[in-house]
C-alpha positions as CSV (number, residue, x, y, z in Angstrom):
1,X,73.8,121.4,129.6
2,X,71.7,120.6,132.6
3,X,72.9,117.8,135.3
4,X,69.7,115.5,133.5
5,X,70.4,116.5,130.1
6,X,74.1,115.2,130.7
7,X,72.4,112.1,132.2
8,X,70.6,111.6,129.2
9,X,73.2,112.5,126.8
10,X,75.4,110.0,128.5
11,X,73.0,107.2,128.2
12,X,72.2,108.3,124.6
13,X,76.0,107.8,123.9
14,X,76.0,104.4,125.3
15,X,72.8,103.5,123.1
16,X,74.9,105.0,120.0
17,X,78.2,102.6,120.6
18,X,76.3,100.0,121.5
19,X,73.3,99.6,119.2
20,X,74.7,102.5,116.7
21,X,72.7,105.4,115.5
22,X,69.5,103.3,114.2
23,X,69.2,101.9,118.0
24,X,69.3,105.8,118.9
25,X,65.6,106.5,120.1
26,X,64.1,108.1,122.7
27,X,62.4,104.8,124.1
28,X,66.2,103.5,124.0
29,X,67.7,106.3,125.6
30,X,64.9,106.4,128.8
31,X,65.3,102.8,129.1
32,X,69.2,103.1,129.2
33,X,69.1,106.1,131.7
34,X,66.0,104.5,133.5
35,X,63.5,106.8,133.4
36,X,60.1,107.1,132.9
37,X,59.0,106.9,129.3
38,X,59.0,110.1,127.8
39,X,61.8,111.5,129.6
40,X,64.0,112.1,127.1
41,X,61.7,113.7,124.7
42,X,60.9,116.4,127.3
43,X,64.4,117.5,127.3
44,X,65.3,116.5,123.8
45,X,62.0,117.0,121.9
46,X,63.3,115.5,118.5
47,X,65.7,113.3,116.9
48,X,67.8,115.9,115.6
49,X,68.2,117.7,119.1
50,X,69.2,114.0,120.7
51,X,71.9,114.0,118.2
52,X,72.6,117.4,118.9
53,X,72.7,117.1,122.3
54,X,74.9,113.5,121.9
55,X,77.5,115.2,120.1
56,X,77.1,118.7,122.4
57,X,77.8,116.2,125.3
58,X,80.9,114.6,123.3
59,X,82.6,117.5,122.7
60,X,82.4,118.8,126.4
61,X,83.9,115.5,127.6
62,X,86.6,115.4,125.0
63,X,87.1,118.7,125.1
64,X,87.6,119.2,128.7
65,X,90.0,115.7,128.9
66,X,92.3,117.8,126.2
67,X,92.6,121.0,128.0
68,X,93.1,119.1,131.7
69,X,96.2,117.1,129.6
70,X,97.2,119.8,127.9
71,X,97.7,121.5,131.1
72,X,101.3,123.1,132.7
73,X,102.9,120.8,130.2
74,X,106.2,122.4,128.6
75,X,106.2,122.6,125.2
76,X,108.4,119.5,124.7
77,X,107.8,116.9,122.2
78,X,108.4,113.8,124.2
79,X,106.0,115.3,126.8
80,X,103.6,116.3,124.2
81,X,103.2,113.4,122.3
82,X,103.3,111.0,125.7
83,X,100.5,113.0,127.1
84,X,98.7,112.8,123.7
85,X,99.5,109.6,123.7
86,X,97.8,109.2,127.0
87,X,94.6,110.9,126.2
88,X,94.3,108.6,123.2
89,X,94.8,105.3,124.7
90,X,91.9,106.3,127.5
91,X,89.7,107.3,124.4
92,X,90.0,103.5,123.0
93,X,90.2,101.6,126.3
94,X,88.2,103.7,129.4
95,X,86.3,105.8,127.1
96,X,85.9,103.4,124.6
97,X,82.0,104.0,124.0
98,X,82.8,108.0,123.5
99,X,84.5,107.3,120.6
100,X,82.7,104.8,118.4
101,X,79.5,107.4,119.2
102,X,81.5,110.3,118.0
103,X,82.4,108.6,115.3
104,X,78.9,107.0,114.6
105,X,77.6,110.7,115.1
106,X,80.1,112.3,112.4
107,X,79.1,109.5,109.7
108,X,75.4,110.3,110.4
109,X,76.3,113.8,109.5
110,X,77.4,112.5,105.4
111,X,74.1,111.3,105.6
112,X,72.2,114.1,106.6
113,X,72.9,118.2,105.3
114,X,70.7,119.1,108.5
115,X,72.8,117.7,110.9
116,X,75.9,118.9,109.3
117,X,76.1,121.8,112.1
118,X,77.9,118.9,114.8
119,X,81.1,118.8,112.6
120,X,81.4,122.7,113.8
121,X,82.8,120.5,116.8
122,X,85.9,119.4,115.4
123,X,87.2,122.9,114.9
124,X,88.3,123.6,118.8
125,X,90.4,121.1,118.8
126,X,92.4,122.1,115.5
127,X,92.3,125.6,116.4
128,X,94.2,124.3,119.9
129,X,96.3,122.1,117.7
130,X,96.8,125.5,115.0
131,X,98.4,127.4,118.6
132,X,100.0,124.5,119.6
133,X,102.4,123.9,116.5
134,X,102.4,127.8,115.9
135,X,104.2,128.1,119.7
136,X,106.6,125.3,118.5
137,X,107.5,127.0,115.4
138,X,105.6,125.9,112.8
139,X,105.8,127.4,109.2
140,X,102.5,127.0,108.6
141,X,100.4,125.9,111.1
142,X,97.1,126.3,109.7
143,X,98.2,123.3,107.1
144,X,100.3,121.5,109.3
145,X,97.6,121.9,112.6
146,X,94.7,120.3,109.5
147,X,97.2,117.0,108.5
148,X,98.0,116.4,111.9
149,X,94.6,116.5,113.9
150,X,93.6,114.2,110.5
151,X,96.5,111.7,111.3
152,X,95.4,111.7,114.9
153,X,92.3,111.1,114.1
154,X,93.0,108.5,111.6
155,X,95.1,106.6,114.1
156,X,92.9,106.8,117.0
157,X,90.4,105.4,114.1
158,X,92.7,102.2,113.0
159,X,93.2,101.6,116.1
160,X,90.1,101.3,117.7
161,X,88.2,99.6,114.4
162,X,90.9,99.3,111.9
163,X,92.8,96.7,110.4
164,X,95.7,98.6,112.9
165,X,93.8,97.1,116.1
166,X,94.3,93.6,114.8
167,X,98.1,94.1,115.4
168,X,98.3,96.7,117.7
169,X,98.8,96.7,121.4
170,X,95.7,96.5,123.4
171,X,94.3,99.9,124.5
172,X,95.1,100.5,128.3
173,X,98.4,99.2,128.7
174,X,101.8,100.6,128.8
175,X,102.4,98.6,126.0
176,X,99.8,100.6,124.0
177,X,100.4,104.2,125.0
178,X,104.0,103.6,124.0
179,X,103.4,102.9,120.8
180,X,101.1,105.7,120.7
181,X,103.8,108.1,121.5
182,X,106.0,106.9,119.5
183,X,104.2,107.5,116.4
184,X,102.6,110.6,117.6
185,X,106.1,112.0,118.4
186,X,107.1,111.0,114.8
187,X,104.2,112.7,113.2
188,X,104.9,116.0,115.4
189,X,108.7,115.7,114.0
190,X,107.5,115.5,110.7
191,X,105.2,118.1,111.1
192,X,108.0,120.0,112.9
193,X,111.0,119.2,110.0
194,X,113.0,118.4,113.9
């Protein structure tokens, strides 16, 4: 993706969490980024290649905060689940609009068989998780890796517009990434049988 597609991708994302995927137009996205009308179009000529391109732009962000905390980290559950626990906590606090988008995007998706191609995007992440518990032992870690990613998911989810975010700590503060890794830590034990 080009510097100016990213540009655009970014402001589309912002359109998405902010005005969901209804508000997601070209008009909307040039006037976020401003730009000249018809920007947008020009790089992303239809609806379905702006959602492409949204979700293209999603995963590259997401993807490349995971590998960069992921990173020279021992293969230690307490450092595991903390530095999960940190990448979470930035996705509902700092990066707060990433993740209602993605999560706009992959509802959109139900909705439409034609734009069912963006949930291939999920499946780096649970193929890292499928090496991950496989290096720590796991006796099956292509069920295991599946239930886990979907209780990460799931808590990210109840936390950021769940009934969990009602009690939970506010995103982006100690106070909230410990509780993060505490239950992340519990769910790789589980998974684990440690």
């Amino acid at each position: 993706m080009t510097e100016r597609m990213a540009a655009l991708a970014d402001a589309a994302i912002h359109v998405v969490a902010t005005k969901g995927m209804r508000g997601l137009t070209h008009r909307a996205v040039d006037a976020e980024a401003g730009v000249p009308p018809g920007s947008t179009s020009a790089y992303f000529r239809t609806r379905k290649a702006l959602v492409e391109g949204v979700v293209q732009r999603l995963a590259d962000l997401d993807n490349a905060e995971v590998v960069d905390a992921g990173r020279n980290l021992p293969l230690d559950l307490d450092l595991l689940a903390e530095g999960a626990a940190n990448v979470f906590d930035r996705w509902m606090s700092t990066a707060r609009e990433r993740t209602l988008a993605r999560y706009a995007c992959l509802l959109e998706a139900t909705h439409h068989p034609e734009l069912r191609g963006i949930l291939a995007h999920g499946e780096r992440p649970r193929a890292q998780m499928r090496e991950l518990l496989a290096e720590l032992g796991a006796e099956d870690p292509e069920t295991q890796s599946r239930d886990l990613v979907a209780f990460l998911d799931g808590l990210v989810f109840d936390r950021l517009v769940g009934a969990g975010a009602l009690g939970a700590p506010t995103p982006g503060t100690p106070e909230s990434r410990a509780e993060l890794t505490a239950a992340i830590r519990a769910a790789l034990r589980g998974v684990l049988g440690k």
